[in-house]
N, C-alpha and C positions, 0 to 999 in steps of 0.2 A: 433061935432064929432060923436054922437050918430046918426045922418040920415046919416053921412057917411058911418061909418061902416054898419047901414044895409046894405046899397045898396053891402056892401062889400059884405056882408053875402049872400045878393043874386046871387051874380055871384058866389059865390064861390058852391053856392049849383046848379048853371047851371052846371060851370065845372065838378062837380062829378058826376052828372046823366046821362052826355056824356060818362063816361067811358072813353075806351079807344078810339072811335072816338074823343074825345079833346086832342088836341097834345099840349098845351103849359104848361108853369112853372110855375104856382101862386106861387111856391114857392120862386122864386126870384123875383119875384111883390111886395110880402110880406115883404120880407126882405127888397128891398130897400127901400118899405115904413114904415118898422121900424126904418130903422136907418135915415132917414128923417125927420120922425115925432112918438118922443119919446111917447107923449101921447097916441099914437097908440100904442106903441111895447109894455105899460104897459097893454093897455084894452086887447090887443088879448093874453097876456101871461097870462093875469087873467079870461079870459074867461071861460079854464077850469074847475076853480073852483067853478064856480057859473053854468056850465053847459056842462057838457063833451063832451055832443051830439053838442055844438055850432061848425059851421062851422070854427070857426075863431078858435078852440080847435087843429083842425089836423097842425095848424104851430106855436104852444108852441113854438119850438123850436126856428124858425126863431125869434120871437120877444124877445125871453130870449137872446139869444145871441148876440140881437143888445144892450141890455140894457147893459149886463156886459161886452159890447167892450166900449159902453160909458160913463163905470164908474156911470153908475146909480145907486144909494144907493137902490132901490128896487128893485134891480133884486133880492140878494140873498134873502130877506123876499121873494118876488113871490116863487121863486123856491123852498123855503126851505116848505111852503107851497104844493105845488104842490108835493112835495114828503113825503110829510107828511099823501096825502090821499091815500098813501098804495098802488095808482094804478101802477101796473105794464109797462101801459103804458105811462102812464106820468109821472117815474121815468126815461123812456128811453129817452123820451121827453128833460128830464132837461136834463141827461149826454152828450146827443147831442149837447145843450148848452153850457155844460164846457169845454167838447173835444175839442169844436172848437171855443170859446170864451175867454179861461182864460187863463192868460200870469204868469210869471214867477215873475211880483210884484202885483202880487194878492193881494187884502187885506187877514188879517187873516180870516175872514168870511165866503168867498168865498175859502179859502184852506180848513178851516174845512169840509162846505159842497161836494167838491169834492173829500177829504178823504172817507168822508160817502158815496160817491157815487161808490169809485173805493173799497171800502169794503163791497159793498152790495152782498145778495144770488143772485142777477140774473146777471148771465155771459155776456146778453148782453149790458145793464145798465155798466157792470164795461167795456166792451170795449170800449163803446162808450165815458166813461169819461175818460181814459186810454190816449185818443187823445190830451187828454191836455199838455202829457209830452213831445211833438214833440216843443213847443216853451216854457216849462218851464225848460228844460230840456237843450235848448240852454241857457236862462236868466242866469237861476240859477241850477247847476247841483245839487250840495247837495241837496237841496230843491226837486227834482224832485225823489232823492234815497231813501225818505222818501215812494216815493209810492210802492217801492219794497217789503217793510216789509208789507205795510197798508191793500194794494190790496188784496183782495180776489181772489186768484187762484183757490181754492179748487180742482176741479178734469179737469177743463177747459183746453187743450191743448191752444184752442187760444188765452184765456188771457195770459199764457205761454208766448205764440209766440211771443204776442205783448209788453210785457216787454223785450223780448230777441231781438227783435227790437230797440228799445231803447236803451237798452245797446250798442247794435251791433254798432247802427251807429251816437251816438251821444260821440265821444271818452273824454272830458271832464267828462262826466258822466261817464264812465267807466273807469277813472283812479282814480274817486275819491272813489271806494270802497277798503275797509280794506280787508283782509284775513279772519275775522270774519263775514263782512257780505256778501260776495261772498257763504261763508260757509252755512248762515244762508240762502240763495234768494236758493240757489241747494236744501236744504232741504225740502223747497215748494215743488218742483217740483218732489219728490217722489212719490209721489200720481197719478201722470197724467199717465192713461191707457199709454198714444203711448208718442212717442217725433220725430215725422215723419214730425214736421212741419221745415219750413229750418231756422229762426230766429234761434231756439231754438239749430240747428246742429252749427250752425255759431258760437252760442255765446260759445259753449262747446269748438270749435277750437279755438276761443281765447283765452277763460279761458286757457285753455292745457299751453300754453308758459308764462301764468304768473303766474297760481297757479296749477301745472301740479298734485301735489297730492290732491288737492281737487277733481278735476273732476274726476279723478279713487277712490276716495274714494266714489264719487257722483253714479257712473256709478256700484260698486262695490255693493255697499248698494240697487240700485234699484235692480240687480239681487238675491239678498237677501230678497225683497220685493216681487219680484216673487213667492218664493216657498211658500209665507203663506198665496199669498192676496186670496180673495175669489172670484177675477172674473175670475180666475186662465186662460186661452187663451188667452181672452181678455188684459189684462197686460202682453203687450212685456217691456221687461227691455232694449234690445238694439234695435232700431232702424233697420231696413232690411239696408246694404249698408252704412253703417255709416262710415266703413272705406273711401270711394270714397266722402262721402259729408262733414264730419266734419272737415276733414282738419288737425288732431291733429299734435301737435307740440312737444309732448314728446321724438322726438333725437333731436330737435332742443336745447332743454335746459336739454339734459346732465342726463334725468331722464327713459331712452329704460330701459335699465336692471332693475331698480328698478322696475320701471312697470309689466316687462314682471315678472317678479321674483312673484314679488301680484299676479296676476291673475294664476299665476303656482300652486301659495298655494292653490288660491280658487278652483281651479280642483283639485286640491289632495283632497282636504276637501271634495268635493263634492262626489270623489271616494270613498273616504272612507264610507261615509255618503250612497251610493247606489243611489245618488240623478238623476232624473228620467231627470233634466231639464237641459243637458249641452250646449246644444245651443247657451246661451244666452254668456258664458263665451268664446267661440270657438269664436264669432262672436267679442266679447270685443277683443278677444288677435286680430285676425286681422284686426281690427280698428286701435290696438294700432302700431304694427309693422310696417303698409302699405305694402311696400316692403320685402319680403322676402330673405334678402340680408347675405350679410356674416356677420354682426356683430349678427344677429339674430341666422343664423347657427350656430357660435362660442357658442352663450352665452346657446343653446340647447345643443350644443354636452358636454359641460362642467357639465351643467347638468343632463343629463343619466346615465355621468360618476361615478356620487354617489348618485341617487337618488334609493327609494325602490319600491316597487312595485306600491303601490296609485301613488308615483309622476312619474315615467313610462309610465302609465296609463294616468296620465293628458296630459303629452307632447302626444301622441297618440291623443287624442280627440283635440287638438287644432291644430294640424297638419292635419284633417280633413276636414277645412273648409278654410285657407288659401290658394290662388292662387298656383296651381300643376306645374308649369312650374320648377320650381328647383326639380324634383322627378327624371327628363329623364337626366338634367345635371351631377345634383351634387352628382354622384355616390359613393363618400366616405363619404359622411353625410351619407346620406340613409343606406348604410352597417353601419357606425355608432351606427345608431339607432336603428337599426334589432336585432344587431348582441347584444346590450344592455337591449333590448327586450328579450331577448333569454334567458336570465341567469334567470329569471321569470317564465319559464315553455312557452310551445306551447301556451295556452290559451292567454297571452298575448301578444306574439309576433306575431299571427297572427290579436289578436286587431290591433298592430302599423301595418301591411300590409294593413288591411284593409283601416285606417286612410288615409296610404299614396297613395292607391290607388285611393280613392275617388277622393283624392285631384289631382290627375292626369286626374282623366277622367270625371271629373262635370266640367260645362262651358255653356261658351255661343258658340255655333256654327254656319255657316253660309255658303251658296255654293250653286248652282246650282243646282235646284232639277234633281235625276235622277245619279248625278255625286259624288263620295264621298266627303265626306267633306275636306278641307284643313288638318282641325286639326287632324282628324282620321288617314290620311298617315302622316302627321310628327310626331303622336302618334306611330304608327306602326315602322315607319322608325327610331323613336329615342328609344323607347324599343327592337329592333331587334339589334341597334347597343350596346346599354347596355349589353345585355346580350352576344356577341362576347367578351365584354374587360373583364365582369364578370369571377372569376374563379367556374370550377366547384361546389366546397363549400363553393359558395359564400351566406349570409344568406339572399339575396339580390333577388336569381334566381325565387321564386317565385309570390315574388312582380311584376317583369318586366315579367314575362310569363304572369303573370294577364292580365297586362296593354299591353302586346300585341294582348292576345287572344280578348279582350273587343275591342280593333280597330279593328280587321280584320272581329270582327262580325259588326259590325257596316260598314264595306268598303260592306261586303256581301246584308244588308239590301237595301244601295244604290245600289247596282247589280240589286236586284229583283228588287224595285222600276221602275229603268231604260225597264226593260222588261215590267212591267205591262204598264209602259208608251208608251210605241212601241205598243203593243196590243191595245191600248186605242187608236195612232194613224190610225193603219191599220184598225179595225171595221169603223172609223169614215171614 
């Protein structure tokens, strides 16, 4: 076996000095002639130890992970070895190994050391062994929710992800957690700058319909981690878009008002407080609401009706950021809220115009350069008719003058546009 493998060693060291003019796979050479011939898949898994430089060193992997498909009692001594020499690369080497070698009756041996591996400091080391939970996870779920607590997430989004993977789409494993440790796997995941990855938006929409106050208690508390952490920009608490990706399920299960009611406080609080970062709450309330529909209208206007000036103030800031299309409708909320605004002094009530005006005239736009835009005339055309049913003292008239004036300057910029482009045609 020993003149074998030279000769191995020699081609393998042709292969690499071709670069990228050599096109084939030693890797799958390797491998099948690991799992072929066992005495092979031990010499070239232990190569590295006796010499990292060995050619037969760059496919640890393949030979580790033929040995612990065939139940070879030295793989885990190899491996545990090999991670034992601290090297960075050949601990990735092994996880590679477990990712894609260990099954769900694993010996105990072999779980231990893939604990150790999906708890290690290097992020990519734990993804790679992470891969093991895609058929341990089918075997044996429980078994697999152990690596939820074990894992090292630390500040890693994509370990993140790839647990909420897991969850996401192995449902077994995801009916067998408690309320307790749904609580405790969210907790992790405090620390993670972004949460932009889409595992991670997915598993939040599920969670929502079955533990609907964890994940606002989740989503609450990172906005809270916001204002102290010290990467301060860098740490978005809510996700851009969350409403359109996460999917959340809070009217499904009966828990909108509660919801909407928390996140009311936490604006109040935040007003009260002078807090600089409302953003993050404006974007949580319309996530949670989706639609801006009448039971959300209802449960605001009831609202207004007895809150004080802080919580005034919050309704204002999260009507900011919510979809404008009910501004040009729904003409007796709007007076509603103004008009509740009002009993506050000016200073406030033109906070809520401003709110509501935003919310009318931010968007996404789209048309025919040259030509005004769609949205701009049925902005125009449904604030011109507002203000016809408006009555004179209505506390409303200045909001819809806003939001008319802001189209028709906006129809005027398409005007010029349209000229400079004729000019543009006629020189040419």
């Amino acid at each position: 076996m020993t003149e074998a493998l030279d000769v191995l060693r020699k081609r393998l060291t042709v292969f690499a000095s071709a670069g990228s003019a050599f096109h084939g796979e030693p890797h799958i050479f390797i491998r099948l002639l690991c799992e072929m011939w066992p005495e092979a898949a031990q010499a070239i898994a232990r190569s590295a130890l006796t010499d990292p430089n060995d050619p037969l060193a760059r496919y640890t992997e393949q030979a580790l992970a033929a040995l612990l498909m065939a139940g070879a009692p030295q793989a885990v001594e190899i491996a545990s070895a090999l991670v034992e020499t601290a090297n960075v690369e050949l601990k990735r080497r092994v996880a590679f190994a477990f990712g894609r070698a260990s099954q769900g009756d694993a010996r105990p041996e072999e779980l231990t050391l893939l604990e150790r591996l999906c708890g290690d400091e290097d992020a990519v080391t734990v993804r790679e062994a992470l891969d093991a939970l895609y058929r341990i996870g089918r075997d044996n779920p429980v078994l697999a929710k152990r690596f939820f607590s074990t894992s090292n997430i630390g500040t890693s989004e994509e370990v993140a992800d790839q647990l909420a993977s897991h969850f996401c789409s192995q449902e077994p494993l995801r009916k067998s957690f408690t309320e307790n440790e749904v609580q405790a796997f969210l907790a992790t995941l405090i620390p993670l700058e972004q949460m932009d990855k889409h595992w991670l938006q997915e598993m939040l929409g599920l969670l929502s319909a079955s533990h609907p106050e964890l994940v606002l208690d989740f989503l609450l508390a990172r906005i809270a981690q916001a204002e102290r952490d010290l990467r301060t920009y860098r740490y978005r608490a809510i996700p851009f878009h969350l409403d359109l990706r996460a999917q959340f399920k809070f009217r499904e299960t009966g828990y909108l008002r509660t919801a909407m009611a928390r996140v009311l406080a936490a604006a109040r609080d935040a007003q009260e407080r002078k807090s600089k970062d409302s953003g993050s709450l404006n974007d949580l309330f319309a996530a949670i609401v989706g639609q801006f529909d009448g039971e959300v209208r209802a449960y605001l206007s009831e609202y207004v009706t007895t809150a004080d000036a802080p919580g005034m103030a919050a309704v204002a800031q999260v009507l900011s950021e919510v979809r404008g299309d009910f501004v040009l409708t729904e003409l007796e909320f709007i007076e509603h809220i103004l008009r509740n605004a009002s009993r506050f002094g000016p200073a406030l009530k033109e906070k809520a115009e401003y709110a509501l005006y935003r919310a009318a005239t931010t968007g996404m736009r789209s048309g025919t350069r040259g030509k005004p835009f769609p949205e701009d005339v049925a902005q125009k055309q449904g604030a011109e008719k507002a203000l016809e049913q408006l009555r004179l003292g209505s506390p409303a008239r200045k909001l819809f003058t806003w939001i008319r004036d802001h189209a028709q300057e906006q129809m005027k910029r398409s005007d010029l546009e349209a000229e400079l482009l004729e000019d543009e045609e006629s020189e040419s």
